[in-house]
C-alpha positions in Angstrom: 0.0 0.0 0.0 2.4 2.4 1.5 6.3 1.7 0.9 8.7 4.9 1.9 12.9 4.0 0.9 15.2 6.4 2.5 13.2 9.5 2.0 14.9 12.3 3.1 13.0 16.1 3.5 15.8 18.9 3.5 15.2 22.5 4.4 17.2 25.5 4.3 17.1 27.6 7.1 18.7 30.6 7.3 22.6 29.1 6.4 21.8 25.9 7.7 19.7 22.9 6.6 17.3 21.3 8.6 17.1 17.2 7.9 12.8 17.5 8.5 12.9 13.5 7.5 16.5 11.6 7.7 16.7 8.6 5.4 12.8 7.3 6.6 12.0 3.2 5.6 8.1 2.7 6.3 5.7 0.2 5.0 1.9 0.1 5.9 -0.3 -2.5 4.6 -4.4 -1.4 3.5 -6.7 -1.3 6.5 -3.5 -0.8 8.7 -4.4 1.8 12.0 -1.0 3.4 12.8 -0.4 6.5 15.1 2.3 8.9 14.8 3.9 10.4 17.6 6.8 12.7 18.6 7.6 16.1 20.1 7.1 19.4 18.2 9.7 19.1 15.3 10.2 15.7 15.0 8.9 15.5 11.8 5.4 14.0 11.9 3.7 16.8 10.2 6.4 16.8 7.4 5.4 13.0 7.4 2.0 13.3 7.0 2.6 16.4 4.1 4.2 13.6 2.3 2.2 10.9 2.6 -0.5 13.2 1.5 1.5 14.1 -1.7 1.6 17.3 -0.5 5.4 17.7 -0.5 7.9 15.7 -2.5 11.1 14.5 -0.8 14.5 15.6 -1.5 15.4 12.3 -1.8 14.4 9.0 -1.6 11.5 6.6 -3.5 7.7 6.7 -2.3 5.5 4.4 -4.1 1.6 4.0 -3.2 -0.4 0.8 -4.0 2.4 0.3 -6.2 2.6 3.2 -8.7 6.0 5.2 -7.6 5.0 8.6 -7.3 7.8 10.1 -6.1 8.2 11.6 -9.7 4.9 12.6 -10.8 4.1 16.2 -12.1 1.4 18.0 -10.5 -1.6 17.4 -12.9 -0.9 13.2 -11.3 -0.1 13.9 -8.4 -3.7 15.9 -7.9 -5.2 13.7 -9.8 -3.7 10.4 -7.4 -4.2 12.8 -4.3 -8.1 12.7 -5.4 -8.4 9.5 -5.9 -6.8 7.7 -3.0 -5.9 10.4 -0.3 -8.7 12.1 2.3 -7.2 14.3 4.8 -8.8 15.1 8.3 -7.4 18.9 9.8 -7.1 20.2 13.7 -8.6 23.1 12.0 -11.4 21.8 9.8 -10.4 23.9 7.7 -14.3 24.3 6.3 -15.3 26.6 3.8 -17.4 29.4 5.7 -20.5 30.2 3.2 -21.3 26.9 2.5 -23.6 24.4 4.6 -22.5 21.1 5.7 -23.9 19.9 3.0 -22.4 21.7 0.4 -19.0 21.3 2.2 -19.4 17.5 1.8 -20.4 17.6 -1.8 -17.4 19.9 -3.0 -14.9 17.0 -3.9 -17.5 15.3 -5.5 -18.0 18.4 -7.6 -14.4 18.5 -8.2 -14.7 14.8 -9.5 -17.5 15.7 -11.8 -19.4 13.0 -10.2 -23.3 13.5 -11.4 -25.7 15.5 -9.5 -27.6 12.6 -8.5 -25.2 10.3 -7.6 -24.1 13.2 -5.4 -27.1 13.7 -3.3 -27.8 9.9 -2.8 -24.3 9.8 -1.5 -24.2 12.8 0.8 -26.9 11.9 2.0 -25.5 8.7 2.6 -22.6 10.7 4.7 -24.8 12.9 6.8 -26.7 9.9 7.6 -23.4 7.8 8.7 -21.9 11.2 10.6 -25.4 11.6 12.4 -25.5 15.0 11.0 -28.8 15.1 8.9 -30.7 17.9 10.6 -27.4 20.1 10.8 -27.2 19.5 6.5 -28.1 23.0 5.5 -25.9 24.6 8.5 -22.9 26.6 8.0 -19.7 25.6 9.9 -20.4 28.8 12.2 -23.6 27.3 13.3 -22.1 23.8 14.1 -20.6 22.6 16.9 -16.4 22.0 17.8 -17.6 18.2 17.2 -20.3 18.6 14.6 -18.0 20.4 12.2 -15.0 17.7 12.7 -17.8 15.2 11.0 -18.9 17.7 8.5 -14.6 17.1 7.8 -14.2 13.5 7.6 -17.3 13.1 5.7 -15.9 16.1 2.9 -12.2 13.7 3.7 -14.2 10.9 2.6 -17.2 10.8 0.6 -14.5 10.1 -2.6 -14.0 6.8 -1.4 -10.1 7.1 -0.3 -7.9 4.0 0.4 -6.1 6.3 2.8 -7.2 8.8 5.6 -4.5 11.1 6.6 -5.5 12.6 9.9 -3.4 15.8 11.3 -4.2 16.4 15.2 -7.9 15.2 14.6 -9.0 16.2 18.5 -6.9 18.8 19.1 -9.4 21.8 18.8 -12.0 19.5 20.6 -13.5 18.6 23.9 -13.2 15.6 25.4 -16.3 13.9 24.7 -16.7 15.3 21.1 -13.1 14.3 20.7 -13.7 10.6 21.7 -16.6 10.5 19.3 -14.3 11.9 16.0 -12.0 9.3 17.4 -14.8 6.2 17.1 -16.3 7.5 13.8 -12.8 7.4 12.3 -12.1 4.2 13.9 -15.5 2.5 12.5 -14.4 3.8 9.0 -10.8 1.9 9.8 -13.0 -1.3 10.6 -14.5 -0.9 6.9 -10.9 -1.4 5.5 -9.7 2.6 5.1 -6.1 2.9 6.6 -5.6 5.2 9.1 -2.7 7.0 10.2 -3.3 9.6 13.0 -0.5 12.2 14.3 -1.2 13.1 17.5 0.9 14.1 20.7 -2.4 12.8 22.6 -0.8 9.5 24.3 -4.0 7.8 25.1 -5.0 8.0 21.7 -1.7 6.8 20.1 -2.3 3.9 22.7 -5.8 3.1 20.9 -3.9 2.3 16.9 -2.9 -1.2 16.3 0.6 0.2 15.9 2.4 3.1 17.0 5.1 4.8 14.9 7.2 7.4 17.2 9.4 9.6 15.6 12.3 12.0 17.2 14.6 14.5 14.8 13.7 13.3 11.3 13.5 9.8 12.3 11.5 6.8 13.5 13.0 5.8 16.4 10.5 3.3 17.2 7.8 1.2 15.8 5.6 -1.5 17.3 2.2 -3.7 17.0 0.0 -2.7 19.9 -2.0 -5.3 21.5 -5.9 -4.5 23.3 
């Protein structure tokens, strides 16, 4: 699914250059659940950028469900990004004028997907995210919680082999938090893989594995038992 070979993620800082990912080896099988963990600047952000074909490496090979990608142009990379990749923000990063609803049906729009097919499948989403009477709802009129579904629906509703989720509690109570965490989870349990960053302990605890990462590099990596 997922096979990084000695990617390496260089930036220049000032005169010096910062080694974001040092010579990273990682392999994750579909349907995997895997947590990411480190201090601040340990590279799991960079990580997840990458993953998400949102960065390219300064060196090294990446290749996802076996097409190497590591050299596409943009138009593919977009194009693979569409097709395979849902991402889940601390932020939400929602857009503001338009209803949950609307939110959720943007990538199908993107995808040209037809107009009917795209309301039987949101529908299909608000229905799964319990989030049918809050469809026609702005993000500003939606709870911390409520709007982190509205999210993983829009991360999802494309059908993605792989959810990339950044901090996915972090703007979040506690209980709302725990539910994010169980909706995500359930969609693992359908056969999405899941890779979570986090610096939330008791939720790296909950992955079946738990990568941990310190100054560009994994410096741990283990199954994790109930």
């Amino acid at each position: 699914m997922i096979r990084l070979e000695q990617i390496q993620r260089d930036f220049q800082v000032g005169e010096q250059i910062v080694h974001a990912l040092d010579h990273i080896d990682l392999q994750i099988e579909q349907g995997e659940y895997v947590s990411v963990m480190g201090p601040s600047g340990s590279g799991k952000s960079t990580l997840l950028n990458l993953l998400g074909l949102l960065d390219r490496p300064t060196a090294g090979r990446y290749q996802l469900n076996g097409k190497e990608v590591t050299e596409m142009d943009e138009a593919e990379r977009a194009r693979t990004r569409n097709e395979l990749i849902g991402f889940v923000f601390q932020a939400f990063h929602l857009i503001p004028r338009l209803t949950a609803r609307e939110n959720i049906e943007l990538p199908l729009i993107l995808s040209a997907v037809e107009p009917d097919l795209r309301r039987q499948r949101v529908d299909a989403a608000l229905a799964a995210m319990n989030l049918q009477d809050r469809a026609e709802h702005r993000p500003d009129q939606l709870s911390g919680g409520q709007r982190q579904r509205v999210a993983i629906a829009r991360a999802t509703i494309t059908e993605p082999s792989v959810l990339l989720a950044d901090e996915p509690t972090g703007n979040l109570d506690q209980k709302s938090g725990a539910d994010v965490i169980k909706t995500l989870e359930k969609l693992n349990d359908k056969g999405i893989t899941l890779i979570v960053v986090t610096h939330d302990q008791q939720l790296g605890k909950r992955s079946q594995r738990a990568i941990k990462m310190l100054d560009g590099r994994i410096c741990a990596d283990n199954q994790q038992t109930d």
